[in-house]
Structure formats: structure tokens, C-alpha cells
N, CA, C and O atoms as CSV, one atom per row, in Angstrom:
chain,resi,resn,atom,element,x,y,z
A,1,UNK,N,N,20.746,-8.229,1.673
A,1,UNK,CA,C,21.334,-7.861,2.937
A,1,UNK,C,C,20.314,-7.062,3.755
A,1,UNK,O,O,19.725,-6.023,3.457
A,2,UNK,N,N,20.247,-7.919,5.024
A,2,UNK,CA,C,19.204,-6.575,5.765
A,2,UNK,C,C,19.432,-5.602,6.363
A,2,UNK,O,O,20.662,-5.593,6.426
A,3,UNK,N,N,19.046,-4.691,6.895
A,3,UNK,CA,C,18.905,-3.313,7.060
A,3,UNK,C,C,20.565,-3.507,8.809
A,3,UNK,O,O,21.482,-2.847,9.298
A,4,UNK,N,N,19.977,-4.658,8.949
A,4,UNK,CA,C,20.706,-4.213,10.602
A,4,UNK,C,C,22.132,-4.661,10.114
A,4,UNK,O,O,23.028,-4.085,10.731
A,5,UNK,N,N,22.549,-5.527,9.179
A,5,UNK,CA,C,23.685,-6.149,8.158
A,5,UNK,C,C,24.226,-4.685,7.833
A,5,UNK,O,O,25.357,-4.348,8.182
A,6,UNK,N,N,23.377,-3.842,7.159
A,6,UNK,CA,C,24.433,-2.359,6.431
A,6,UNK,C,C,24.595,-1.546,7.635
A,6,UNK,O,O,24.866,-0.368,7.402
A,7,UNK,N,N,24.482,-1.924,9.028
A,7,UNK,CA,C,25.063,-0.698,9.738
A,7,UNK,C,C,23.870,-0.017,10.169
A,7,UNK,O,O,24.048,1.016,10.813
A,8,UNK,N,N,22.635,-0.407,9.932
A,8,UNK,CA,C,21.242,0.830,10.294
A,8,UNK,C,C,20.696,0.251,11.243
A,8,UNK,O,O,20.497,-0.963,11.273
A,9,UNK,N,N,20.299,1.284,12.388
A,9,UNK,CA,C,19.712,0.743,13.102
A,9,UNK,C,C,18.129,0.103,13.076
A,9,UNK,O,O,17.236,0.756,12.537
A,10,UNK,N,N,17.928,-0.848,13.523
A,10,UNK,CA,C,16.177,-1.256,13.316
A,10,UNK,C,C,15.608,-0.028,13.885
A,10,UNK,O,O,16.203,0.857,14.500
A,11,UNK,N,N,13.912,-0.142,13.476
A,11,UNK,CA,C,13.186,1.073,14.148
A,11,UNK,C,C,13.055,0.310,15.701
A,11,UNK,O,O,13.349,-0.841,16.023
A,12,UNK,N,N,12.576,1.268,16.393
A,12,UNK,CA,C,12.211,0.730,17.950
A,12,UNK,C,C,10.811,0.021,18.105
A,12,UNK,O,O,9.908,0.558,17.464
A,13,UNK,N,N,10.579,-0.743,18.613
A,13,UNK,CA,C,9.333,-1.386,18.130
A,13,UNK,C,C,8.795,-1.306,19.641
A,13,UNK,O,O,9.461,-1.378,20.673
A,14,UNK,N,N,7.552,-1.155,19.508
A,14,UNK,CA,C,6.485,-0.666,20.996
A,14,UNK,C,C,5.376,-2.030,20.479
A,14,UNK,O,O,5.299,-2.273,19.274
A,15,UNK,N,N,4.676,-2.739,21.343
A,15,UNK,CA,C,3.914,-3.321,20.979
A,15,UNK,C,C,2.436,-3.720,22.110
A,15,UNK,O,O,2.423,-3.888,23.330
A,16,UNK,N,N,1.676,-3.754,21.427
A,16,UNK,CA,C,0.265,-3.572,22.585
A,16,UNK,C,C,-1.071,-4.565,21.528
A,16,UNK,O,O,-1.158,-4.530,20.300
A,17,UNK,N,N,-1.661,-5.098,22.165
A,17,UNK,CA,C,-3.213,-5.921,21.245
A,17,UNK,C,C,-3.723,-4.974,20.843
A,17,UNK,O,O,-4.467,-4.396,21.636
A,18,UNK,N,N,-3.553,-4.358,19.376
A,18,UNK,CA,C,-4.881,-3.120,19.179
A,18,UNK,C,C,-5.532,-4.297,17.786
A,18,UNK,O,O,-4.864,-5.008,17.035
A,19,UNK,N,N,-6.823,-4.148,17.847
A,19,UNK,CA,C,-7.476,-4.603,16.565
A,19,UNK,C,C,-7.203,-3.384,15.562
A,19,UNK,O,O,-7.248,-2.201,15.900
A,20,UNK,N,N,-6.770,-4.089,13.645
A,20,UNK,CA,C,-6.338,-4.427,13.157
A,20,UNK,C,C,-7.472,-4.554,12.083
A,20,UNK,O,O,-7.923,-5.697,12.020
A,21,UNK,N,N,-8.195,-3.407,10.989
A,21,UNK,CA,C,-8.896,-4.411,10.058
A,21,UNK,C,C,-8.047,-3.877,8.577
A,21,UNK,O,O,-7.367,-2.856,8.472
A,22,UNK,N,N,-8.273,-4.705,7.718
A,22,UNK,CA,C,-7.020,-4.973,6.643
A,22,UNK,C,C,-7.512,-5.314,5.777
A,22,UNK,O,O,-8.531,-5.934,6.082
A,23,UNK,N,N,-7.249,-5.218,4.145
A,23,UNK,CA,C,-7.093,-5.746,3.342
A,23,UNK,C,C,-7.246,-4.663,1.793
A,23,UNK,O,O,-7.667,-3.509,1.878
A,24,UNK,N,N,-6.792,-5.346,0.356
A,24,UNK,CA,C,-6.092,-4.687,-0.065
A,24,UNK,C,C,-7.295,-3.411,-1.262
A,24,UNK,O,O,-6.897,-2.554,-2.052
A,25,UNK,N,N,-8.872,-3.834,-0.887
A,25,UNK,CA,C,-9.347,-2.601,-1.428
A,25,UNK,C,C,-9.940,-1.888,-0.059
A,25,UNK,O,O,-9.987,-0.658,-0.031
A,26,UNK,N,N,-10.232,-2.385,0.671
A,26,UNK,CA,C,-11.090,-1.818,1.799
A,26,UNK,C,C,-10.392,-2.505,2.745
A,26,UNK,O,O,-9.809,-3.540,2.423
A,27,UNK,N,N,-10.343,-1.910,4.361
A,27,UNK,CA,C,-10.263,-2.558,4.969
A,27,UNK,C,C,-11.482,-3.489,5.877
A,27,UNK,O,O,-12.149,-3.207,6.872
A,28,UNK,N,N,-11.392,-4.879,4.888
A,28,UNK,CA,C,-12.374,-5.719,5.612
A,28,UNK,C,C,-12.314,-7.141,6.964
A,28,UNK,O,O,-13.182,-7.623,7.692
A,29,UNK,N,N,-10.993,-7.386,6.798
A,29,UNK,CA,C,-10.761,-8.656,7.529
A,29,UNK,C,C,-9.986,-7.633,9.113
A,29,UNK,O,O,-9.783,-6.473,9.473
A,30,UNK,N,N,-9.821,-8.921,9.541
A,30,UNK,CA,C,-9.818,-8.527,11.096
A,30,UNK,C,C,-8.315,-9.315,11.823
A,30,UNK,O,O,-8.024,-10.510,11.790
A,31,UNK,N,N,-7.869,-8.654,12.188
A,31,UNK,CA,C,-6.430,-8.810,12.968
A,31,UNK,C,C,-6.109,-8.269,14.303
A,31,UNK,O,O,-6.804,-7.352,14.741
A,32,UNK,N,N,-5.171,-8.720,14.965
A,32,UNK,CA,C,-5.189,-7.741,16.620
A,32,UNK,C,C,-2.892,-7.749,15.686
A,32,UNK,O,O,-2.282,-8.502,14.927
A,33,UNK,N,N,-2.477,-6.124,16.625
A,33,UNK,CA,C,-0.873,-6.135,16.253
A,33,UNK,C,C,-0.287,-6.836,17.344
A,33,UNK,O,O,-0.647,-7.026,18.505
A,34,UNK,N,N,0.883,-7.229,16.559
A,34,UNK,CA,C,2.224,-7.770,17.969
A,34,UNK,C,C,2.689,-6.420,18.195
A,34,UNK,O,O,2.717,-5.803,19.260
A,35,UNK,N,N,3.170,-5.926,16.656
A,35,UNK,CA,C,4.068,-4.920,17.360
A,35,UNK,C,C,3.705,-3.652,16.421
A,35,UNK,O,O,2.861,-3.689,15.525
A,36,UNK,N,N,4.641,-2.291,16.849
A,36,UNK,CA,C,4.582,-1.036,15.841
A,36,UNK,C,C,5.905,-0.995,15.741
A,36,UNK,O,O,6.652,-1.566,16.536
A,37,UNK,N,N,6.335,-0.231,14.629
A,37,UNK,CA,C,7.841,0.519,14.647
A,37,UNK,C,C,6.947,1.989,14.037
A,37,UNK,O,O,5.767,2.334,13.991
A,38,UNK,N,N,8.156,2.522,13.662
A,38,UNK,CA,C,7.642,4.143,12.913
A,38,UNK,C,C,7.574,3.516,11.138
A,38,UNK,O,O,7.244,4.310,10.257
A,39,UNK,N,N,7.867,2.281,10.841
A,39,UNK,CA,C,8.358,1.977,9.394
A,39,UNK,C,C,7.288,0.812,9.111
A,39,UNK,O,O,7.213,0.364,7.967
A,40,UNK,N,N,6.488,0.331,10.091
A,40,UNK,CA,C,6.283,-1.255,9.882
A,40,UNK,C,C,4.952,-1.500,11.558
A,40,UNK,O,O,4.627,-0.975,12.623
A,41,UNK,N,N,4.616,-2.895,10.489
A,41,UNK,CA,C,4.228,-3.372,11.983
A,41,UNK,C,C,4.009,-5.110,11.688
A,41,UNK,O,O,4.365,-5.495,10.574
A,42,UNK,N,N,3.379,-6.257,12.752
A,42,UNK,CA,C,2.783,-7.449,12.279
A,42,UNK,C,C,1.470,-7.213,12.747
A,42,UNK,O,O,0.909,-6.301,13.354
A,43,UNK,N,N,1.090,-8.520,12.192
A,43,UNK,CA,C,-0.504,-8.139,12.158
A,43,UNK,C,C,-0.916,-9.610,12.589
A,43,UNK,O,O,-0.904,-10.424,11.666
A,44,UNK,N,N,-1.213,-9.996,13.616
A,44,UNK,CA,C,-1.656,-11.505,13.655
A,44,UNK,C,C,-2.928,-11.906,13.231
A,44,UNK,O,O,-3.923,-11.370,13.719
A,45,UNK,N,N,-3.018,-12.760,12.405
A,45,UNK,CA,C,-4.571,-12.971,11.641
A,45,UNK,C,C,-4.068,-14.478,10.998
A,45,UNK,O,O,-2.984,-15.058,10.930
A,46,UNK,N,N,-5.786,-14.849,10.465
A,46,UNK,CA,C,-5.023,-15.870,10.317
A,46,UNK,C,C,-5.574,-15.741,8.215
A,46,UNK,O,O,-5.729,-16.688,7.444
A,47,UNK,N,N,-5.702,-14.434,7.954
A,47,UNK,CA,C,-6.162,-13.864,6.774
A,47,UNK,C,C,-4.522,-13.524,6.385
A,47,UNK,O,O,-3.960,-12.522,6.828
A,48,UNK,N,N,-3.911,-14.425,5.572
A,48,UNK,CA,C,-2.390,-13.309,4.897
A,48,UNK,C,C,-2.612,-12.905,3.396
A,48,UNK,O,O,-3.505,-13.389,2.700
A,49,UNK,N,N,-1.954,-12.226,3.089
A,49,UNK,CA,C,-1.826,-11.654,1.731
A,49,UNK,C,C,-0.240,-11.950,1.632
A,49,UNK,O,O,0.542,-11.892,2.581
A,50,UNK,N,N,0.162,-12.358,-0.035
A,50,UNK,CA,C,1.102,-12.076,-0.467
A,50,UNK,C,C,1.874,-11.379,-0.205
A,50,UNK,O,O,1.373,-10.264,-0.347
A,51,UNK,N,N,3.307,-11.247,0.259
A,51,UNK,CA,C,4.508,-10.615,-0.115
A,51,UNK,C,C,4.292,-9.422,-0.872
A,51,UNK,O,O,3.797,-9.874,-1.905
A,52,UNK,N,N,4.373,-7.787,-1.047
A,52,UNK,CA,C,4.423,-7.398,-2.199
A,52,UNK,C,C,2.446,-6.485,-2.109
A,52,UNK,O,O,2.045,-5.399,-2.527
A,53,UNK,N,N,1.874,-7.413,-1.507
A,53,UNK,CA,C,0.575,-6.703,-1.406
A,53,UNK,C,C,0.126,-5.631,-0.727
A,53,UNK,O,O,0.315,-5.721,0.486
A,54,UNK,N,N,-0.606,-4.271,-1.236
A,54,UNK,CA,C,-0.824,-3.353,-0.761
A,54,UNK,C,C,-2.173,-3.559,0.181
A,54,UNK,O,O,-3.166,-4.225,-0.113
A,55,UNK,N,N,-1.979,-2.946,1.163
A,55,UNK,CA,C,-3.351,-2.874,1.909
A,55,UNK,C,C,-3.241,-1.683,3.010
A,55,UNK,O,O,-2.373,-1.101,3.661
A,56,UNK,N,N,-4.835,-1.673,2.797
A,56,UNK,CA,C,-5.253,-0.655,3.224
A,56,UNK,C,C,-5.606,-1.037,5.024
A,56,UNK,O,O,-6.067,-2.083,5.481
A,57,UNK,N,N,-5.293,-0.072,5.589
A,57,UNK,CA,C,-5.213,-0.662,7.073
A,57,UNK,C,C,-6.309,0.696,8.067
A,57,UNK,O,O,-6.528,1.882,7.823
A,58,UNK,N,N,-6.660,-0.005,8.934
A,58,UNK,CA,C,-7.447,1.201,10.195
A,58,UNK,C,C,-7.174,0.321,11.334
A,58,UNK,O,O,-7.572,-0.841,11.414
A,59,UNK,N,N,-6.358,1.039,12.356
A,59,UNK,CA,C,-5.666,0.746,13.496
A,59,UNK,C,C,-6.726,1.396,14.843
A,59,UNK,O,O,-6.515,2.465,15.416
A,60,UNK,N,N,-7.679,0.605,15.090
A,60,UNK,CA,C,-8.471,0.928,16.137
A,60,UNK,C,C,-7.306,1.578,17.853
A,60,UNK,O,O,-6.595,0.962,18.646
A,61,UNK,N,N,-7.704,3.098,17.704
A,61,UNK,CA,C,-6.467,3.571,19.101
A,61,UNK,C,C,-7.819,4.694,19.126
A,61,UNK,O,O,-8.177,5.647,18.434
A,62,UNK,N,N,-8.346,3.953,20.394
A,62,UNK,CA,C,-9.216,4.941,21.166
A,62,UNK,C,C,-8.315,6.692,20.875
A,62,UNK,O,O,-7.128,6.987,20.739
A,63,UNK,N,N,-9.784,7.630,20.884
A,63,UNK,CA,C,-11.254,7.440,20.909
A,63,UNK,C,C,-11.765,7.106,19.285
A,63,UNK,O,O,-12.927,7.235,18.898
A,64,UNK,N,N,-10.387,6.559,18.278
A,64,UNK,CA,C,-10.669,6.903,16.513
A,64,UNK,C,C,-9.572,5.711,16.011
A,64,UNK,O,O,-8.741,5.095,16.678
A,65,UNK,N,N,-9.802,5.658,15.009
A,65,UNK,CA,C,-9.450,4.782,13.852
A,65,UNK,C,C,-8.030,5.481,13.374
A,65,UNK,O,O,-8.088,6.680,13.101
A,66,UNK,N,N,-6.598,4.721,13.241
A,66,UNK,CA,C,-6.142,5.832,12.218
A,66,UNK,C,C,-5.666,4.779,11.089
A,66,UNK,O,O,-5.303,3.610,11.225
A,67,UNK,N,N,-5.777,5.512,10.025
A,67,UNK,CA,C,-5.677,5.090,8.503
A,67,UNK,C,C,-4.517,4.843,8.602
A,67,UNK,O,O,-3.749,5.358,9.416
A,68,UNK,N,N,-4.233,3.968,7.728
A,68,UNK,CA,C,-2.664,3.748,7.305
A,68,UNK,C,C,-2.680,2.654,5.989
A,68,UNK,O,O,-3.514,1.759,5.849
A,69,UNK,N,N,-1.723,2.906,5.204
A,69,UNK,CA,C,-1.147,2.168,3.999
A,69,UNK,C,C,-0.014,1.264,4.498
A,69,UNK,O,O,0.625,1.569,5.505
A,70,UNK,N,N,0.254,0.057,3.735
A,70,UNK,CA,C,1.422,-0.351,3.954
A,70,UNK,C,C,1.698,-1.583,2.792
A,70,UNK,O,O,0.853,-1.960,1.980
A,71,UNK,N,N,2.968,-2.064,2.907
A,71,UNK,CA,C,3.091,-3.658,1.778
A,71,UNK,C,C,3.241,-4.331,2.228
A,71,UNK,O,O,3.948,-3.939,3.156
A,72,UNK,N,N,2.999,-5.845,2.369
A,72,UNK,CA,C,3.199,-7.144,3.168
A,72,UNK,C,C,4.684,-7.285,2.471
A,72,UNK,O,O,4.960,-7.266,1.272
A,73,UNK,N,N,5.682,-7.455,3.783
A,73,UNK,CA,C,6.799,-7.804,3.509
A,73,UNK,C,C,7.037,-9.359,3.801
A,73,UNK,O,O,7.662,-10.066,3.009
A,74,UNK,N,N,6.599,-9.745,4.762
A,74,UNK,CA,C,6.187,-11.597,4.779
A,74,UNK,C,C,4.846,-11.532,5.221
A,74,UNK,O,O,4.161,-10.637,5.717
A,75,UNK,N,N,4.598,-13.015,4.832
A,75,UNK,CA,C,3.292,-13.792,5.348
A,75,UNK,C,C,3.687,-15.588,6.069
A,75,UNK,O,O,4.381,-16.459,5.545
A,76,UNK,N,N,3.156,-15.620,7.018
A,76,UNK,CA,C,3.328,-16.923,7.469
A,76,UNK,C,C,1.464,-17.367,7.560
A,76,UNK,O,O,0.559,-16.649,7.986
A,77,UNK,N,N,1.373,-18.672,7.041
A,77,UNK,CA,C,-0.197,-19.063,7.247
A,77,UNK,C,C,0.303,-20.152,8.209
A,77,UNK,O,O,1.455,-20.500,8.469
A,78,UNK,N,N,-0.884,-20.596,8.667
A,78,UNK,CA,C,-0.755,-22.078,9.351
A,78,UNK,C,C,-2.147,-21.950,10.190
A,78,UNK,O,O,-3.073,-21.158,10.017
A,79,UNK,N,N,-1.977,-23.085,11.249
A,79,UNK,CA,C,-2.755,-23.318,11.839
A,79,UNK,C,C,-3.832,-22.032,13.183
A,79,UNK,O,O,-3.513,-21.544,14.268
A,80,UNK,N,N,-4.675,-21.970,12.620
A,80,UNK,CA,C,-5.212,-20.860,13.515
A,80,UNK,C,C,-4.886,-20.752,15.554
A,80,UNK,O,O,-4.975,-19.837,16.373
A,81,UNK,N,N,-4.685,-21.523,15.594
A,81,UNK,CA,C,-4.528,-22.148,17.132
A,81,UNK,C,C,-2.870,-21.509,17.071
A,81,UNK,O,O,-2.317,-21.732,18.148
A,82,UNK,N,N,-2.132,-20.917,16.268
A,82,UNK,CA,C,-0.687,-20.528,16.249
A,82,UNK,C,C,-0.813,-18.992,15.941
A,82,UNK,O,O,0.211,-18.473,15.496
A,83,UNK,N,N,-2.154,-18.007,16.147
A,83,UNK,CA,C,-2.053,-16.943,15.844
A,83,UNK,C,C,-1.384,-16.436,17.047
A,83,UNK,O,O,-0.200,-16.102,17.003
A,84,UNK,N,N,-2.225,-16.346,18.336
A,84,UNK,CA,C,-1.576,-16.141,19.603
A,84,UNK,C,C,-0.044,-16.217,19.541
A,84,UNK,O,O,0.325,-15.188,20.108
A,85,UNK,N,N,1.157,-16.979,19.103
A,85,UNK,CA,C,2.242,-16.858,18.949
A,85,UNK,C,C,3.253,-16.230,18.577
A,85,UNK,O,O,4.427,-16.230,18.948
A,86,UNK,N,N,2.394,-15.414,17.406
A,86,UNK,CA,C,3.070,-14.803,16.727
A,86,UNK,C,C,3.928,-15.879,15.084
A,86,UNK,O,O,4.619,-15.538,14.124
A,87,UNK,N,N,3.470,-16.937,15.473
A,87,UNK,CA,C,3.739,-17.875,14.202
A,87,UNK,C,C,2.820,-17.732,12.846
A,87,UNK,O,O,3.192,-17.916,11.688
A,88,UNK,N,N,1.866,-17.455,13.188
A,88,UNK,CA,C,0.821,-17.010,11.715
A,88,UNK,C,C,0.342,-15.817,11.883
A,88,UNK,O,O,-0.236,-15.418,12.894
A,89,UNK,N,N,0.658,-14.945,10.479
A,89,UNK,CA,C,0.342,-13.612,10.427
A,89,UNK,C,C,1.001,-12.597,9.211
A,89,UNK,O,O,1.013,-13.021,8.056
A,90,UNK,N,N,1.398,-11.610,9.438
A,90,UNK,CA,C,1.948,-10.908,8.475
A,90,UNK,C,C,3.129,-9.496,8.822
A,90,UNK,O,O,2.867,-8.888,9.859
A,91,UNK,N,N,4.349,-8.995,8.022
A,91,UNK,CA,C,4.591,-8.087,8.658
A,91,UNK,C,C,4.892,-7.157,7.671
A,91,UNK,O,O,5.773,-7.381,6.841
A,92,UNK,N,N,4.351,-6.310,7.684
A,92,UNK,CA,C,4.166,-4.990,6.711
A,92,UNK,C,C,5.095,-3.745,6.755
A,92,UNK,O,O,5.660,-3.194,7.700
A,93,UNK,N,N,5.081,-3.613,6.083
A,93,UNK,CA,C,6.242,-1.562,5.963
A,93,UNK,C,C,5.188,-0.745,5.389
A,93,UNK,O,O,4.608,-1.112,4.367
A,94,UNK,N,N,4.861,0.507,6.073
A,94,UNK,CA,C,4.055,1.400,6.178
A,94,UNK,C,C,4.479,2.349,5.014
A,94,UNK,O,O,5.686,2.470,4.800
A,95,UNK,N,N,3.643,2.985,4.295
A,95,UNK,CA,C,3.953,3.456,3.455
A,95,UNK,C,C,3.462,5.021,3.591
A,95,UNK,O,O,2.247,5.201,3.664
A,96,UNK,N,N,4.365,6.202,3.632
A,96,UNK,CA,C,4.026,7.299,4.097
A,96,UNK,C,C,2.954,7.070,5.478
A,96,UNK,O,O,1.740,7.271,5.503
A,97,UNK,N,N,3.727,6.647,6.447
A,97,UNK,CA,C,3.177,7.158,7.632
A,97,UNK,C,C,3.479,8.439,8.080
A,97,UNK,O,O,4.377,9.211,7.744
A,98,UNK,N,N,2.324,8.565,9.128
A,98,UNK,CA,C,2.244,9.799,9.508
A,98,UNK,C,C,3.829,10.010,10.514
A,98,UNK,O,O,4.339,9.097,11.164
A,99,UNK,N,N,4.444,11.608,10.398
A,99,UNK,CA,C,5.799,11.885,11.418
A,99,UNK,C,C,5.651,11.166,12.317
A,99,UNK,O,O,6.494,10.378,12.746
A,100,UNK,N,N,4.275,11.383,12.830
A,100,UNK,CA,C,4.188,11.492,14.708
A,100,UNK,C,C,3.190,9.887,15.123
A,100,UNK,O,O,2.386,9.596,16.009
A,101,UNK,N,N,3.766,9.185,13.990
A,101,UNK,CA,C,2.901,7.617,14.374
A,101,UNK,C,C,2.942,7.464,15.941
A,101,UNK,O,O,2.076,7.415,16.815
A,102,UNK,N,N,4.573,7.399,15.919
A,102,UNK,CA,C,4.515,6.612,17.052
A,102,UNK,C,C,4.245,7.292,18.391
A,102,UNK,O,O,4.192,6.534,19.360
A,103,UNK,N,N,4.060,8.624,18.611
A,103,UNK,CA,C,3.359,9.546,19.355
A,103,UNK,C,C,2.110,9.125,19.837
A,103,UNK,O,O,1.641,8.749,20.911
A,104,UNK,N,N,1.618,9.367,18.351
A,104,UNK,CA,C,-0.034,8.370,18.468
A,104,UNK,C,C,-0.137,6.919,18.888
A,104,UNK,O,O,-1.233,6.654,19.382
A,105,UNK,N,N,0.994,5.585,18.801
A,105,UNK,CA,C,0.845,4.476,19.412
A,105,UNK,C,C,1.409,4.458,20.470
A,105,UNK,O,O,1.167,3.405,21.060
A,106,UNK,N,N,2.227,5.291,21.155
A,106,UNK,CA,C,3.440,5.204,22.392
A,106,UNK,C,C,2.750,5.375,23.341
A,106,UNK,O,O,3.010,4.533,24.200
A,107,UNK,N,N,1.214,6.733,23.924
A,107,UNK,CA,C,0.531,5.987,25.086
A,107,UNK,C,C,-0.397,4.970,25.012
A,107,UNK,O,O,-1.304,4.911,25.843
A,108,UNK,N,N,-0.301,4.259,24.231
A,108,UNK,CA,C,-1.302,3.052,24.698
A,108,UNK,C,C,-0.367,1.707,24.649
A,108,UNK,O,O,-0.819,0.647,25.083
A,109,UNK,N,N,0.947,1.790,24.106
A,109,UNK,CA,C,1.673,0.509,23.637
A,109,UNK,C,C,3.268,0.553,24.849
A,109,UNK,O,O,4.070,1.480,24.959
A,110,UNK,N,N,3.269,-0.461,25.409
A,110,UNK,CA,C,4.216,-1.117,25.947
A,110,UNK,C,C,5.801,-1.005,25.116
A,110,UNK,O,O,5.931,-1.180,23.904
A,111,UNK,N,N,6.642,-0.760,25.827
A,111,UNK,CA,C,7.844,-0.484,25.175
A,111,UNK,C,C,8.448,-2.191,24.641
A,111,UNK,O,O,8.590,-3.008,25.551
A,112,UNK,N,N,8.693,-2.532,23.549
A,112,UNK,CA,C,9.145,-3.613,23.654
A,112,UNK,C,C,10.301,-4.274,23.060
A,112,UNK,O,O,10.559,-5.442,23.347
């Protein structure tokens, strides 16, 4: 049952193109986001990881990098020409993010 099924509200999701580098010892591969919540975000790339996979993330937000953990909760692969869509990519739950994430993504990201 999902979260909006038991009565909870979803997080609010803000979303803006920030590059995105990822993966699960270092962050090496390269992604731009659709979106943020305070819990989560997607990651459009056409690099997915498993369901279940930890990775290590750095969210390029002028003038610095900020770190973040999270687990791939889906992955969609396909055709690279379908990243732009939002059809291939990944969407993750953040793991101990910081209180004031979305402080830090809210002036640069579009309410959405």
C-alpha cells in the first residue's frame, strides 16, 4: 500500500535541471534531477541501478556540491532519446537528509 493509500500526505516536490553525479561507491556517473521532495528525488540518466541500491550522490547547487545518500526505489532503462521525458531514469529516497534540504533546493528550484 502506498504512502498516499494510508492517509499521508506525499512530500511537496520542487523541481529544477541540477546535474546529478551518482553511483554506489563514489559518485561517478552523471545525471541532471526532474524533481526534489524533502524524502526523495529522480534522477534522469540513462545509468540505473537496481531497486534496493545504495548510492552515493553530489547535487551540483551553486556555489558547492551537497552530499547526499539515498536507495533506488525504481529504475526504468530504455532508450536514451527517452531521458528528456522523464521515461528512463531512477527514483530514490534519501537517506538521513539534511532538516533544511529543501531550504537549500527551494531558491534555485521551481515549485512543482
Amino acid at each position: 500500500m502506498k504512502a498516499a493509500e494510508k492517509g499521508a500526505k506525499p512530500a511537496r516536490r520542487s523541481r529544477k535541471r541540477l546535474t546529478v553525479r551518482f553511483g554506489p561507491d563514489r559518485p561517478e556517473h552523471i545525471g541532471y534531477s526532474a524533481n526534489f521532495s524533502s524524502s526523495g528525488m529522480m534522477i534522469r540518466t540513462g545509468r540505473v541501478f537496481a531497486p534496493g541500491t545504495r548510492l552515493q550522490l553530489e547535487v551540483e547547487v551553486t556555489p558547492r556540491s551537497l552530499r547526499l545518500q539515498g536507495v533506488v526505489v525504481w529504475a526504468r532503462a530504455g532508450d536514451p532519446r527517452w531521458i528528456a521525458t522523464g521515461r528512463v531514469g531512477m527514483g530514490l529516497k534519501f537517506i538521513e537528509p539534511p532538516a533544511n534540504l529543501m531550504d537549500i533546493i527551494s531558491p534555485i528550484a521551481l515549485p512543482g
